[in-house]
N, C-alpha and C positions, 0 to 999 in steps of 0.2 A: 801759046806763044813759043817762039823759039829760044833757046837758053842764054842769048843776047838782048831779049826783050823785043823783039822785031814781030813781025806776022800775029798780030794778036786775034786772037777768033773767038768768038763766044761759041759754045757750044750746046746751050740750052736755050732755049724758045721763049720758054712757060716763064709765068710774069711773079711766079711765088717768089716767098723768100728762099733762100738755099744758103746750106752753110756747113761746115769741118770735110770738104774734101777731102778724099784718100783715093790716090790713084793705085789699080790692079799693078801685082808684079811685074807685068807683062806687056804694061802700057796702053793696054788696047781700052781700057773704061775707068769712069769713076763713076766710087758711090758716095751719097752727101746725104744731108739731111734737111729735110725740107719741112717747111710750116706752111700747106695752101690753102688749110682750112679755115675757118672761124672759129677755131678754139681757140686761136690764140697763140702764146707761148709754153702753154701748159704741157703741149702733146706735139710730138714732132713724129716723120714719116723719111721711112729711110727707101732712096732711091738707087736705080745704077742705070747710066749712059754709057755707051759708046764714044771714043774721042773724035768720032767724026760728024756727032750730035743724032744719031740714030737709035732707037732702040732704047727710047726712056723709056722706062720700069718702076714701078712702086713696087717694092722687094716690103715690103711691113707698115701700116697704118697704128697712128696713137700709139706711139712706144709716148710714154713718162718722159718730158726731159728730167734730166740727172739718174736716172734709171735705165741705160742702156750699153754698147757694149763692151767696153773696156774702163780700167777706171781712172784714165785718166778723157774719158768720156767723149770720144771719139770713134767715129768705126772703124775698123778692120779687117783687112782682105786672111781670110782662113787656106791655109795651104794644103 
């Protein structure tokens, strides 16, 4: 969406949960973290998109929740 709240667009497809967005320095993708398995909440799956909804990617399967990667347990774009 636009910094006004106007043009709102979803950018993902897929019907999973998704959750702690962190958008790249650069603007151009984010990565979240996703639960579309049957494990539950146990085990979550870190992704990265394109902000123009292209180019979805599973970057890691089954990470631990509460075991991943910073600690205030959120992902983070590495410089």
């Amino acid at each position: 969406m636009d910094a006004d709240g106007k043009n709102i667009r979803r950018v993902t497809e897929s019907s999973f949960n998704k959750a702690e967005p962190c958008w790249s320095p650069d603007g151009t993708q984010i990565c979240y973290m996703g639960y579309r398995r049957s494990l539950g909440f146990a085990y979550s799956e870190l992704f990265v998109i394109n902000m123009d909804g292209a180019g979805e990617a599973l970057l890691l399967e089954q990470v631990p929740v509460g075991k991943i990667w910073s600690t205030d347990q959120h992902p983070k774009w590495a410089k």
